[in-house]
Backbone and ligand atoms as CSV (ligand in chain L), in Angstrom:
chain,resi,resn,atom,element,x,y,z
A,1,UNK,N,N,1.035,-26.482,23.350
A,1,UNK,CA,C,1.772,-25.536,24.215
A,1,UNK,C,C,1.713,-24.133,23.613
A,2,UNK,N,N,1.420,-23.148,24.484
A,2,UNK,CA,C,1.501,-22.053,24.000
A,2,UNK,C,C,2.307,-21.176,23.197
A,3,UNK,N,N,3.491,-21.765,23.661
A,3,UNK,CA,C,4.946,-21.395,22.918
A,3,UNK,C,C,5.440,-21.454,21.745
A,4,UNK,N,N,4.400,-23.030,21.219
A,4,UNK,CA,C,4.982,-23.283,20.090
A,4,UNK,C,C,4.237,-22.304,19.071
A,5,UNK,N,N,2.477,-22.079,19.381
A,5,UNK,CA,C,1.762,-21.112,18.388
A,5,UNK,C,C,2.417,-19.533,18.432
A,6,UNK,N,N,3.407,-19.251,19.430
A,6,UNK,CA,C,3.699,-17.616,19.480
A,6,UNK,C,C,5.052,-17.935,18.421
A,7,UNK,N,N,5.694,-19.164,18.513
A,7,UNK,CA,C,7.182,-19.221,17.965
A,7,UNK,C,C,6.665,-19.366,16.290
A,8,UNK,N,N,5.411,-20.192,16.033
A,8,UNK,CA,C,5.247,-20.337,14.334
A,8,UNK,C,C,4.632,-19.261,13.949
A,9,UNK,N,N,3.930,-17.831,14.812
A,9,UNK,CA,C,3.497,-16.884,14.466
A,9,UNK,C,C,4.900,-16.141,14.024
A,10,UNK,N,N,5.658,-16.080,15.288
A,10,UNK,CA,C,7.011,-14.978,14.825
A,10,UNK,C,C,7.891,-15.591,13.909
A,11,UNK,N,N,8.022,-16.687,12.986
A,11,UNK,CA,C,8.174,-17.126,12.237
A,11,UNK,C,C,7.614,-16.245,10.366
A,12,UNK,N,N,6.357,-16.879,10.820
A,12,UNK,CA,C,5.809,-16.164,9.951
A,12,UNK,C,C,6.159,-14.695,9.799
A,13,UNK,N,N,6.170,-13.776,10.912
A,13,UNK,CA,C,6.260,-12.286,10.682
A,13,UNK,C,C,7.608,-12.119,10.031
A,14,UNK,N,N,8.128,-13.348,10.799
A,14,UNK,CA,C,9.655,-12.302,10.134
A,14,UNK,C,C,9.684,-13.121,8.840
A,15,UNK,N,N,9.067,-13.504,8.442
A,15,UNK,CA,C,9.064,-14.142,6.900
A,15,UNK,C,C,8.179,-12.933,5.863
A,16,UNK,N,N,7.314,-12.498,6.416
A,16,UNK,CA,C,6.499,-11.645,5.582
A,16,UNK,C,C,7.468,-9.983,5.509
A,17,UNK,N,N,8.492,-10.350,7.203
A,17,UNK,CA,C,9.057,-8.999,6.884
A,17,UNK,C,C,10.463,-8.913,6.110
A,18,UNK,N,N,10.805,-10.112,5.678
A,18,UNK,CA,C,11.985,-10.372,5.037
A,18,UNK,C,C,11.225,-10.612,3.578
A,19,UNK,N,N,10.163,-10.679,3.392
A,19,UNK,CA,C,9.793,-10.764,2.085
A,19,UNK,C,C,9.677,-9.067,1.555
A,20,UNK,N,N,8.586,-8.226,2.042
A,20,UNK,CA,C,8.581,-6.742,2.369
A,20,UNK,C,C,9.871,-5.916,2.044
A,21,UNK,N,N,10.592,-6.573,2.412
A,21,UNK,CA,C,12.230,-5.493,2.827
A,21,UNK,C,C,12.860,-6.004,1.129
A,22,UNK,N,N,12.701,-7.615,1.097
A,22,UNK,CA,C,13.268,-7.827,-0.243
A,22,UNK,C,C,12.393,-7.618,-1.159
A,23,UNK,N,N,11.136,-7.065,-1.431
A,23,UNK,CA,C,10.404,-6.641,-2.483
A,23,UNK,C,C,10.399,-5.005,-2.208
A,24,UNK,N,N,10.513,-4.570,-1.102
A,24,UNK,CA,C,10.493,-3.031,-1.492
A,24,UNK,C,C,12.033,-2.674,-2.326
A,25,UNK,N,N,13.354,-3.205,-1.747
A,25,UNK,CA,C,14.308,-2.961,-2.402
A,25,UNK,C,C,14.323,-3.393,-3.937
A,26,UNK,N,N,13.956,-4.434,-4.449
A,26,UNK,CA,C,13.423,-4.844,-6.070
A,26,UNK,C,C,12.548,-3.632,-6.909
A,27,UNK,N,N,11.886,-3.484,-5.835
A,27,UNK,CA,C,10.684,-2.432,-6.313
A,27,UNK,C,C,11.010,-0.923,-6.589
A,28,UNK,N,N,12.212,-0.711,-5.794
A,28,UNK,CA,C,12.547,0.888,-6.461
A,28,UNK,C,C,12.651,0.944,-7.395
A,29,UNK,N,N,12.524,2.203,-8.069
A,29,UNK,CA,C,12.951,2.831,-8.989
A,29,UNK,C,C,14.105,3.188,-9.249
A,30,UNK,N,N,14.519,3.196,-10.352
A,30,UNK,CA,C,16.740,3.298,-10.524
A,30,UNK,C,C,16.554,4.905,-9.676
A,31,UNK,N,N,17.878,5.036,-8.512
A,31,UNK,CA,C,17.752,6.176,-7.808
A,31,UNK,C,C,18.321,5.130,-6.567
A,32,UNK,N,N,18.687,6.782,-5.983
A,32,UNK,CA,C,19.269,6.507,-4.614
A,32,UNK,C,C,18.108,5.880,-3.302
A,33,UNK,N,N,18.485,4.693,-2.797
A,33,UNK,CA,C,17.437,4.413,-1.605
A,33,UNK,C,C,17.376,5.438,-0.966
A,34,UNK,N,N,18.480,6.032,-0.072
A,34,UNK,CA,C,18.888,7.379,1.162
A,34,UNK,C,C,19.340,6.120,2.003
A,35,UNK,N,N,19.808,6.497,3.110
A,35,UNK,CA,C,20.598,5.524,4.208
A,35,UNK,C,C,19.253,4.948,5.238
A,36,UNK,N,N,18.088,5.443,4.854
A,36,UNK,CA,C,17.130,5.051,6.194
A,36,UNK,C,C,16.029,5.223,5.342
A,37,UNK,N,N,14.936,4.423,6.015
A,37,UNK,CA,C,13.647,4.500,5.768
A,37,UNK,C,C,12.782,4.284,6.775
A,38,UNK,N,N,12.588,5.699,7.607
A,38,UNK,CA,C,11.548,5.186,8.963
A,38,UNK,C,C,10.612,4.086,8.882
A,39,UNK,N,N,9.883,3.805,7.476
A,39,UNK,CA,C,8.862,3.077,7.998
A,39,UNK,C,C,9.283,1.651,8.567
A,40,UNK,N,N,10.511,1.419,7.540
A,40,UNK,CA,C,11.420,-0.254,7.780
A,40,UNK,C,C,11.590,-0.196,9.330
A,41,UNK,N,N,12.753,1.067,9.504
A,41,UNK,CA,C,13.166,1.353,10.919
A,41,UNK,C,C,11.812,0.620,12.336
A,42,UNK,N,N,10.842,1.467,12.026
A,42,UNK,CA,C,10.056,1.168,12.919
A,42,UNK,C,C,9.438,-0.335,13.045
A,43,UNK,N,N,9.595,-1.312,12.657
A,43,UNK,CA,C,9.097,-2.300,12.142
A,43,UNK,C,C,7.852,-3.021,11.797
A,44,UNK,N,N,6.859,-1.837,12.442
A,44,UNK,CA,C,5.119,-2.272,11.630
A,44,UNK,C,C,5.150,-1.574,10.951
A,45,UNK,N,N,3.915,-2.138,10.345
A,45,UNK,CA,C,3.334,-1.562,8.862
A,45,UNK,C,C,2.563,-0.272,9.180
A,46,UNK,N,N,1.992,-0.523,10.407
A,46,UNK,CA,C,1.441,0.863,11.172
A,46,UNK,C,C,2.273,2.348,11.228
A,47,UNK,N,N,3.660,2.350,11.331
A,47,UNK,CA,C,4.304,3.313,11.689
A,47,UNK,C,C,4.699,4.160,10.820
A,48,UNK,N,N,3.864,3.875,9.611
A,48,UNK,CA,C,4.388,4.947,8.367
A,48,UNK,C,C,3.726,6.195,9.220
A,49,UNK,N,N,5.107,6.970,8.511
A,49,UNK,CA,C,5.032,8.696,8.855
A,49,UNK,C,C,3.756,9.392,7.544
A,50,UNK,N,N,2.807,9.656,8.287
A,50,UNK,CA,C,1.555,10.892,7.545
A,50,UNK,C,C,1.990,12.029,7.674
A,51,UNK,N,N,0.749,13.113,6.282
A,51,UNK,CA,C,1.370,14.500,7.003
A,51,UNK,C,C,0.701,14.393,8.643
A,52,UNK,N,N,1.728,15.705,8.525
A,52,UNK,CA,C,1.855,16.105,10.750
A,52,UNK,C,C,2.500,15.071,11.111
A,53,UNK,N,N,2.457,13.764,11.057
A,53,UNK,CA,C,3.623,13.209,11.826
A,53,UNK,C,C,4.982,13.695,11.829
A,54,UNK,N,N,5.492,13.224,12.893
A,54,UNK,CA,C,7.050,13.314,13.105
A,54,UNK,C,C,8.225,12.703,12.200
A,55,UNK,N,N,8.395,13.504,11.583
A,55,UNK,CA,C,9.700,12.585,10.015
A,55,UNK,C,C,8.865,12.598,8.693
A,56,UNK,N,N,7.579,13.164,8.680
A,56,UNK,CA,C,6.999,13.283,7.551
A,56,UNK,C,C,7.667,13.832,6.469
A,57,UNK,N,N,7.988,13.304,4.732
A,57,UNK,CA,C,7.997,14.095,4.209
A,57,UNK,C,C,7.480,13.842,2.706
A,58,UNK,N,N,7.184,14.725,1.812
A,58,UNK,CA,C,5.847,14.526,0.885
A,58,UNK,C,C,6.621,13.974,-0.543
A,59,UNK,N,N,5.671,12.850,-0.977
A,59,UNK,CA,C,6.350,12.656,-2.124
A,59,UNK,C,C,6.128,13.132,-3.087
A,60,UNK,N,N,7.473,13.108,-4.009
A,60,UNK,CA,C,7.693,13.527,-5.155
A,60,UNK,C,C,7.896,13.148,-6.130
A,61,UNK,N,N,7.659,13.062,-7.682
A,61,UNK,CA,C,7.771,12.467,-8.309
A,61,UNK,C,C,9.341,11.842,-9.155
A,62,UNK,N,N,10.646,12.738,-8.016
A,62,UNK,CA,C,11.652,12.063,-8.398
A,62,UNK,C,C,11.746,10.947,-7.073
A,63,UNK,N,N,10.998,11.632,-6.278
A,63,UNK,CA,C,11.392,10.797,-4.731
A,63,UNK,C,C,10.004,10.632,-4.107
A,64,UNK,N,N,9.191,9.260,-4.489
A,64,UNK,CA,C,7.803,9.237,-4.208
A,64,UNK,C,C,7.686,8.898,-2.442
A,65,UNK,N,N,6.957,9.155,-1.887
A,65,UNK,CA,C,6.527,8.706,-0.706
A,65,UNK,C,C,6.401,6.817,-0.745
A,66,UNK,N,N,6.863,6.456,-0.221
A,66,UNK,CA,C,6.395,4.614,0.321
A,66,UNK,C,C,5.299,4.495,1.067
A,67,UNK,N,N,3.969,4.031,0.668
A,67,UNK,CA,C,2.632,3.317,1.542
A,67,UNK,C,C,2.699,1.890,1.229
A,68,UNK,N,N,2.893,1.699,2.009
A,68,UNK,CA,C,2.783,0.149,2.354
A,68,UNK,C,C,1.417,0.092,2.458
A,69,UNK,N,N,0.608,-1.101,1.941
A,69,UNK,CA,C,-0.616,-1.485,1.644
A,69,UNK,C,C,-0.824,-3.224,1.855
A,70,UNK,N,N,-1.737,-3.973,2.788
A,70,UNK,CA,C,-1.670,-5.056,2.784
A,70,UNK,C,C,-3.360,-5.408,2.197
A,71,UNK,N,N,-3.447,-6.175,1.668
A,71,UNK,CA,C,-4.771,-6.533,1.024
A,71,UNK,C,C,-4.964,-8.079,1.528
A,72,UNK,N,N,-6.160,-8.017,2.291
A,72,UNK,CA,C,-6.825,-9.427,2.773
A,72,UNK,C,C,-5.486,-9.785,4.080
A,73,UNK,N,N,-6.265,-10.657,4.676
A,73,UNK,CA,C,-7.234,-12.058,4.181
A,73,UNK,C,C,-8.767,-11.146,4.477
A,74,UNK,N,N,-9.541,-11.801,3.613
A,74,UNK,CA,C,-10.668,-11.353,3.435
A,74,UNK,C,C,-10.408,-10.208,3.054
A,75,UNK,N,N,-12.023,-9.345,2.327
A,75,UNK,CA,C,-12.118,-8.400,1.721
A,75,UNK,C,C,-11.904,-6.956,1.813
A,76,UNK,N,N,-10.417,-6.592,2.433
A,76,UNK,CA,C,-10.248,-5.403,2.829
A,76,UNK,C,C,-8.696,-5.137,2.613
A,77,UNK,N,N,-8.959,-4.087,2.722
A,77,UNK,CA,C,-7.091,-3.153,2.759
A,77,UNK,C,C,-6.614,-2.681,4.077
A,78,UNK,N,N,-5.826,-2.815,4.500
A,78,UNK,CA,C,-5.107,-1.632,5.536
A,78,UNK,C,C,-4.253,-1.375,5.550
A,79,UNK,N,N,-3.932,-0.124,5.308
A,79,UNK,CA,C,-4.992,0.675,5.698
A,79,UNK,C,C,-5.852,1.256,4.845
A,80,UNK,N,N,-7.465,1.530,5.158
A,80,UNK,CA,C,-8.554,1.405,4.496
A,80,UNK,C,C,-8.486,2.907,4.120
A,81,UNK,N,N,-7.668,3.739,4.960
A,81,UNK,CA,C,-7.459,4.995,4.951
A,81,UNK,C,C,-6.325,5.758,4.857
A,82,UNK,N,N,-5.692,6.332,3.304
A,82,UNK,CA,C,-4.484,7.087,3.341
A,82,UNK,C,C,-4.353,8.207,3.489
A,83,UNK,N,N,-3.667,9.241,4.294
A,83,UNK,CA,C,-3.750,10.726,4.318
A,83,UNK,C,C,-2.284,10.971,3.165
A,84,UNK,N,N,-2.725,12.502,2.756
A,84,UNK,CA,C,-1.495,12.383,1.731
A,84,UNK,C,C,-1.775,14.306,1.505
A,85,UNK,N,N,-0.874,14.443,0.731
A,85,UNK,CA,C,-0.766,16.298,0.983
A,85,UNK,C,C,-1.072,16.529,-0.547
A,86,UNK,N,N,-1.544,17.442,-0.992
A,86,UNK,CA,C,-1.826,17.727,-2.507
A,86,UNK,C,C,-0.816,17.884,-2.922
A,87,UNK,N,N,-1.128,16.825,-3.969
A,87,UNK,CA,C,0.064,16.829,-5.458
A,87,UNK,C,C,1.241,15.692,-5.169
A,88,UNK,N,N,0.715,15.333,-4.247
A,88,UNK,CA,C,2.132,14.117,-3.767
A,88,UNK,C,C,1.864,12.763,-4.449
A,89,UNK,N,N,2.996,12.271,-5.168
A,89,UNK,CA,C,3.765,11.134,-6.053
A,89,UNK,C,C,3.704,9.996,-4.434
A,90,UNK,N,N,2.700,8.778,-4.543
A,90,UNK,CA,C,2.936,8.148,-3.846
A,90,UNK,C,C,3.200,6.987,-4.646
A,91,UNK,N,N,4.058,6.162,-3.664
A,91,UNK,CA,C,4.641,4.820,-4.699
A,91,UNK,C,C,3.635,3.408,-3.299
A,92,UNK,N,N,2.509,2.912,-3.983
A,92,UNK,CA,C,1.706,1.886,-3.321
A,92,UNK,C,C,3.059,0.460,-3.463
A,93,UNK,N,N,3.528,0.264,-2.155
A,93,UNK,CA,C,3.646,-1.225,-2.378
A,93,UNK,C,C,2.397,-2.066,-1.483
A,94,UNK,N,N,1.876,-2.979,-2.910
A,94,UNK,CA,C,0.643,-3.692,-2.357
A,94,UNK,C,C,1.363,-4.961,-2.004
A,95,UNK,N,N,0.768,-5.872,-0.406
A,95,UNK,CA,C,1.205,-6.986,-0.326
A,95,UNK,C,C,0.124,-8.151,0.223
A,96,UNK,N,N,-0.371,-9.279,-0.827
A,96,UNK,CA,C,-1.588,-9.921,-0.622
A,96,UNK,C,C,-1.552,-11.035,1.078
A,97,UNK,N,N,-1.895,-10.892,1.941
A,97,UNK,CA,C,-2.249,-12.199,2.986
A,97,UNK,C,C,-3.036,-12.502,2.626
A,98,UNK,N,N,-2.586,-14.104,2.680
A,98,UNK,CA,C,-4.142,-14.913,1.957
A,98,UNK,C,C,-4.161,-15.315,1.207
A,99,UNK,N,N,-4.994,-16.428,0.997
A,99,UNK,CA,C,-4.677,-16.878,-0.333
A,99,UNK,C,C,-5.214,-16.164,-1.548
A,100,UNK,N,N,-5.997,-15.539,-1.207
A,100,UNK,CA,C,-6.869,-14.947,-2.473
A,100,UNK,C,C,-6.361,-14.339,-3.042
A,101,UNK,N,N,-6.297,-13.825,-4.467
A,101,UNK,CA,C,-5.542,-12.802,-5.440
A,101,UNK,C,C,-6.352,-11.833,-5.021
A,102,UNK,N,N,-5.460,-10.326,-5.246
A,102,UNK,CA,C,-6.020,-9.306,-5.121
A,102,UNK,C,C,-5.475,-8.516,-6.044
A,103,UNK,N,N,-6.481,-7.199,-6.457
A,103,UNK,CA,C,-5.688,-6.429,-7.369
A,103,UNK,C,C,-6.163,-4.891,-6.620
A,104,UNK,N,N,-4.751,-3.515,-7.164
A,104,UNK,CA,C,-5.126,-2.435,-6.583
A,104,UNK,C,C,-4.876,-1.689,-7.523
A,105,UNK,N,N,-6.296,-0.778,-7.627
A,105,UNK,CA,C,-6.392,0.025,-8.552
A,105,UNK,C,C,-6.800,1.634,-7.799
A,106,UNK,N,N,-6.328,2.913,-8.295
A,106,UNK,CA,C,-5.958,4.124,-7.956
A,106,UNK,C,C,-6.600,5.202,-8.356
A,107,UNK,N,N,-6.946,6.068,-8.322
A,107,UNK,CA,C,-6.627,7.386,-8.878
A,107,UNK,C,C,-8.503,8.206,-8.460
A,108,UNK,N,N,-8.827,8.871,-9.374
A,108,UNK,CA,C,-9.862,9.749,-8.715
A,108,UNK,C,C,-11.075,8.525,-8.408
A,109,UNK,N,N,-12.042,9.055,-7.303
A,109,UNK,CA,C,-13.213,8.161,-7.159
A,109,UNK,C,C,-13.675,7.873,-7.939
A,110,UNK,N,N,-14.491,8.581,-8.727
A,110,UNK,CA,C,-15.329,7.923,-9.883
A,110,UNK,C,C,-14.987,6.749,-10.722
A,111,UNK,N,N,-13.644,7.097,-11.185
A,111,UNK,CA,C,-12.926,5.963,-11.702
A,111,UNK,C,C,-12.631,4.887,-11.543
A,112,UNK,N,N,-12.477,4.997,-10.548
A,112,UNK,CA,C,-12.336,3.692,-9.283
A,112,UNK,C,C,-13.026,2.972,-9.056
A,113,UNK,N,N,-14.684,3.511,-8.258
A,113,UNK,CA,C,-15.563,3.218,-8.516
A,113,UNK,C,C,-16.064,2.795,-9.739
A,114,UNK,N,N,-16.057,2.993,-10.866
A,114,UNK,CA,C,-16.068,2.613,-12.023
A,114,UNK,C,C,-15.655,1.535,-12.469
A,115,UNK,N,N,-14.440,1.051,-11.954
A,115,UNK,CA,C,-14.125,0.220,-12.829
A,115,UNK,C,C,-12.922,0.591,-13.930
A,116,UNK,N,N,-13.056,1.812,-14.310
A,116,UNK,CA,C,-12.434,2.928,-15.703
A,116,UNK,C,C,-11.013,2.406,-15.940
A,117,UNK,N,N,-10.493,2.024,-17.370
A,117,UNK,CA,C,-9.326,2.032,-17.296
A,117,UNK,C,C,-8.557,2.997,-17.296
A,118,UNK,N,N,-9.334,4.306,-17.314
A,118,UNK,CA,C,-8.910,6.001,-16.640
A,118,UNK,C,C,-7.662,5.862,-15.577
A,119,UNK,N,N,-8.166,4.657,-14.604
A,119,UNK,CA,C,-7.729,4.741,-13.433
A,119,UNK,C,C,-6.660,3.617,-13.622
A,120,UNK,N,N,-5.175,3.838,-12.896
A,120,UNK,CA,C,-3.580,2.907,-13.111
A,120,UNK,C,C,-4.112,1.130,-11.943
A,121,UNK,N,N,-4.375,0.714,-12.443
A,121,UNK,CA,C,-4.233,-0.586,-10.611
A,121,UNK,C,C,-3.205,-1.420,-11.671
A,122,UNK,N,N,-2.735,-2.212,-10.231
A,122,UNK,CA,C,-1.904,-3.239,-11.118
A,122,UNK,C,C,-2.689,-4.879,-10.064
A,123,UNK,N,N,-2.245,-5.828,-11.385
A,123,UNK,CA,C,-3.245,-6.787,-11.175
A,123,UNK,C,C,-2.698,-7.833,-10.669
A,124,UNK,N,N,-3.402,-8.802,-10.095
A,124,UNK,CA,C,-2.987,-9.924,-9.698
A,124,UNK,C,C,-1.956,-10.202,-8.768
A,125,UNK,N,N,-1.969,-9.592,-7.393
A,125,UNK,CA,C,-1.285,-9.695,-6.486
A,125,UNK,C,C,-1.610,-11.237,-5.634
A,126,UNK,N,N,-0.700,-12.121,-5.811
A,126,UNK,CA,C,-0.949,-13.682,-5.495
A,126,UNK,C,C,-0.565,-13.418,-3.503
A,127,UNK,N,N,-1.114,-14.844,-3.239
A,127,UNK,CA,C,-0.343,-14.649,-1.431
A,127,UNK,C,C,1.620,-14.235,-1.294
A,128,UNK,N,N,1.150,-13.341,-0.867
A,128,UNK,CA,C,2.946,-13.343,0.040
A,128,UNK,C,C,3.477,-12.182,-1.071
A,129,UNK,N,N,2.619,-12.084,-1.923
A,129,UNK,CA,C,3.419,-11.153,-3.079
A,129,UNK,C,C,3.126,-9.747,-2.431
A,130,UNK,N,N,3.985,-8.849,-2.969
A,130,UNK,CA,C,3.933,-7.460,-3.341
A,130,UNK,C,C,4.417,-6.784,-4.379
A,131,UNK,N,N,3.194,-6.164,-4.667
A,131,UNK,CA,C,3.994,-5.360,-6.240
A,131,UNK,C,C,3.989,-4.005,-5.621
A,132,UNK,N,N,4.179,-2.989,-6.898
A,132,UNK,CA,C,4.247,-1.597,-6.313
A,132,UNK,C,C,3.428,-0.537,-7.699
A,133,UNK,N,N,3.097,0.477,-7.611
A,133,UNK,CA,C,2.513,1.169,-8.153
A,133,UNK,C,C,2.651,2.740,-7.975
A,134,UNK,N,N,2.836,3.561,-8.558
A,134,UNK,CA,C,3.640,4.842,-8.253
A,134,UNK,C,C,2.084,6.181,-8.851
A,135,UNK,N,N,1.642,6.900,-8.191
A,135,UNK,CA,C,0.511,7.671,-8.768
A,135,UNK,C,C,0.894,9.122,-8.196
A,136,UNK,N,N,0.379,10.273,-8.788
A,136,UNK,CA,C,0.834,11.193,-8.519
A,136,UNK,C,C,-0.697,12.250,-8.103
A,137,UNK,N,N,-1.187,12.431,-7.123
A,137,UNK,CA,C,-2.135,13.183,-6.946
A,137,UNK,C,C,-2.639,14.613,-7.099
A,138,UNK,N,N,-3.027,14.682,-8.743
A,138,UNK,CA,C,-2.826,16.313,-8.857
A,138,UNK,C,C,-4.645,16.777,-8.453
A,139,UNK,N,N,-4.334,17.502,-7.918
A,139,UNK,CA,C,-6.170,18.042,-7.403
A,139,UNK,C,C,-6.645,17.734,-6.186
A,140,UNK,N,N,-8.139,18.862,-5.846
A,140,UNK,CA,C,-8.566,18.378,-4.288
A,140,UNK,C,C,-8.938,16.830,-4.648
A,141,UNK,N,N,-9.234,16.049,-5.758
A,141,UNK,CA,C,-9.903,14.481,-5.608
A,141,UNK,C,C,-11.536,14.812,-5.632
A,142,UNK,N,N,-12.394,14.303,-5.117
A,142,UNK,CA,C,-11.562,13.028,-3.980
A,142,UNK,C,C,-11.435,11.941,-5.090
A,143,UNK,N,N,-10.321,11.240,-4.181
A,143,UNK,CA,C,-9.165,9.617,-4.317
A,143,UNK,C,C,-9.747,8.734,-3.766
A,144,UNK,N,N,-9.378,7.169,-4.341
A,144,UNK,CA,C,-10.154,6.389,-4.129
A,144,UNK,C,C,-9.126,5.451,-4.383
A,145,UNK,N,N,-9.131,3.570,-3.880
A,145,UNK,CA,C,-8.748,2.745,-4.203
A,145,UNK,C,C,-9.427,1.686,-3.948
A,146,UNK,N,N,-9.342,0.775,-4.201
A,146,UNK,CA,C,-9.860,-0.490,-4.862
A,146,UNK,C,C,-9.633,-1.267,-5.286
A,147,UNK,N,N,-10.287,-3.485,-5.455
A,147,UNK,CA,C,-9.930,-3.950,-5.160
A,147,UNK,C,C,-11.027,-4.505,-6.840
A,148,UNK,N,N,-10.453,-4.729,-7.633
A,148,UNK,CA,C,-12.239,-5.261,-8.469
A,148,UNK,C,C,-11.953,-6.450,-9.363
A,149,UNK,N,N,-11.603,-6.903,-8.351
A,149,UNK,CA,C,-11.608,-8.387,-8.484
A,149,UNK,C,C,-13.083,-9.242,-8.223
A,150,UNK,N,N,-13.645,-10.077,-9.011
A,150,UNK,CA,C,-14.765,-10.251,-9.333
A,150,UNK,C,C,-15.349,-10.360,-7.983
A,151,UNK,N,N,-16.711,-9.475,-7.449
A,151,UNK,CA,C,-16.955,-9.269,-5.814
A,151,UNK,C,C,-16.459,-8.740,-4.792
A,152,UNK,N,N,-14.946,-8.061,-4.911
A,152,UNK,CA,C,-14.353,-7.720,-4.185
A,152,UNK,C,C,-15.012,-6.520,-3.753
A,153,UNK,N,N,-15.209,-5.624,-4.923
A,153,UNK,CA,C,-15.664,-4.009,-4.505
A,153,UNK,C,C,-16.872,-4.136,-3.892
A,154,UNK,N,N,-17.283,-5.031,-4.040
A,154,UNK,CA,C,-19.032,-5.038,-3.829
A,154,UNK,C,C,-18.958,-5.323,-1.776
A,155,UNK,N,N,-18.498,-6.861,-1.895
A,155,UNK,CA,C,-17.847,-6.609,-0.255
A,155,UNK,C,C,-17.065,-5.969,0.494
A,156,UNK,N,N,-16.836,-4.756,-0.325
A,156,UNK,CA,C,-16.176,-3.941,0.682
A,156,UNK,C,C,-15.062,-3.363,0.512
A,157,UNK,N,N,-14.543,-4.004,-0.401
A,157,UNK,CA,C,-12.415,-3.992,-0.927
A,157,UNK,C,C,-12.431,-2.685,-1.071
A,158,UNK,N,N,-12.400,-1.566,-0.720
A,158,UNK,CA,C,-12.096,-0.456,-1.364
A,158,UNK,C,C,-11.536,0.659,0.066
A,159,UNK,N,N,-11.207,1.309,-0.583
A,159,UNK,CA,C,-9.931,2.557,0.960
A,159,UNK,C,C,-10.043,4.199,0.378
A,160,UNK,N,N,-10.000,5.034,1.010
A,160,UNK,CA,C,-10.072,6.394,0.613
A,160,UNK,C,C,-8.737,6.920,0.775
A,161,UNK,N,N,-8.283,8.199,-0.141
A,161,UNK,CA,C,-7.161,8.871,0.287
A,161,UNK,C,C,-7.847,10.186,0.742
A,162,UNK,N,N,-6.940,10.688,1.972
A,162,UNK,CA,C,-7.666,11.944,2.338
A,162,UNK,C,C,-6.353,13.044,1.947
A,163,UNK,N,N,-7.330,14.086,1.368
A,163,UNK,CA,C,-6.127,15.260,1.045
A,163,UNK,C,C,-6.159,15.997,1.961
A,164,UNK,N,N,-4.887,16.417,2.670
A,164,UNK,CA,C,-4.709,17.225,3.745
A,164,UNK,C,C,-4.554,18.550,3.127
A,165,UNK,N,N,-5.168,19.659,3.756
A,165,UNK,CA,C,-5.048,21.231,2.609
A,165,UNK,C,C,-3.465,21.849,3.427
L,1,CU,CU,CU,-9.562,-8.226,-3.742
């Protein structure tokens, strides 16, 4: 019956979004939440505020921006693409679908590309998990992220940040 695959899907969502809500709150940093967080508010992962959006505002390194980041199933991120304003403190919460471990690693391309322990990732993101990671973007870049877990980068695992001037 059709009903029952839409009822064990919305099951699931609100399990991944009650996991999300209780790992982003774990995941702050000692500091004030504020009373709201559009992206929660809105309830996809889609609706984070970029620059030019409506409610945008840039992070900082006492008060980082939140990107929500989902890695897999299969070899990809989304979003594959972050916009972000120069010099902005973003705080990555990564969250794995899938069974596969994933790891996310940050900071200028080359590095990234590389491999470099130049560059901050944090490792071993298991299914259902999310960790978080806090980077601060000083310069035009270009930014890069990545996945380099043995084959991952090679198929594809990797996302750009775009600096808005
Ligand atoms: Cu991976």
């Amino acid at each position: 019956m059709p009903a029952r695959g839409t009822s064990a899907r919305a099951v699931a969502m609100l399990a991944l979004a009650i996991s999300l809500a209780a790992c982003s709150t774990a995941g702050q940093p000692a500091g004030p939440m504020g009373p709201g967080i559009p992206g929660m508010m809105g309830g996809a992962l889609g609706d984070q505020a970029g620059p030019g959006s409506p409610g945008f505002v840039a992070g900082t390194t006492s008060a980082p921006r939140i990107v929500r980041i989902v890695a897999g199933p299969g070899y990809v991120f989304s979003p594959s693409e972050v916009p972000i304003v120069a010099g902005e403190t973003i705080t990555f919460e990564v969250t794995t679908m899938g069974p596969t471990v994933h790891e996310f690693m940050v900071g200028p391309a080359a590095d990234v590309s590389a491999d470099s322990d130049a560059a901050p990732e944090i490792a071993d993101i298991g299914m259902m998990e999310t960790k978080s990671l806090a980077y601060t973007f000083d310069g035009p870049g270009p930014f890069a992220f990545a996945c380099h877990e043995p084959g991952h980068f090679e198929a594809g695992m990797r996302g750009v940040i775009t600096v808005a001037s």
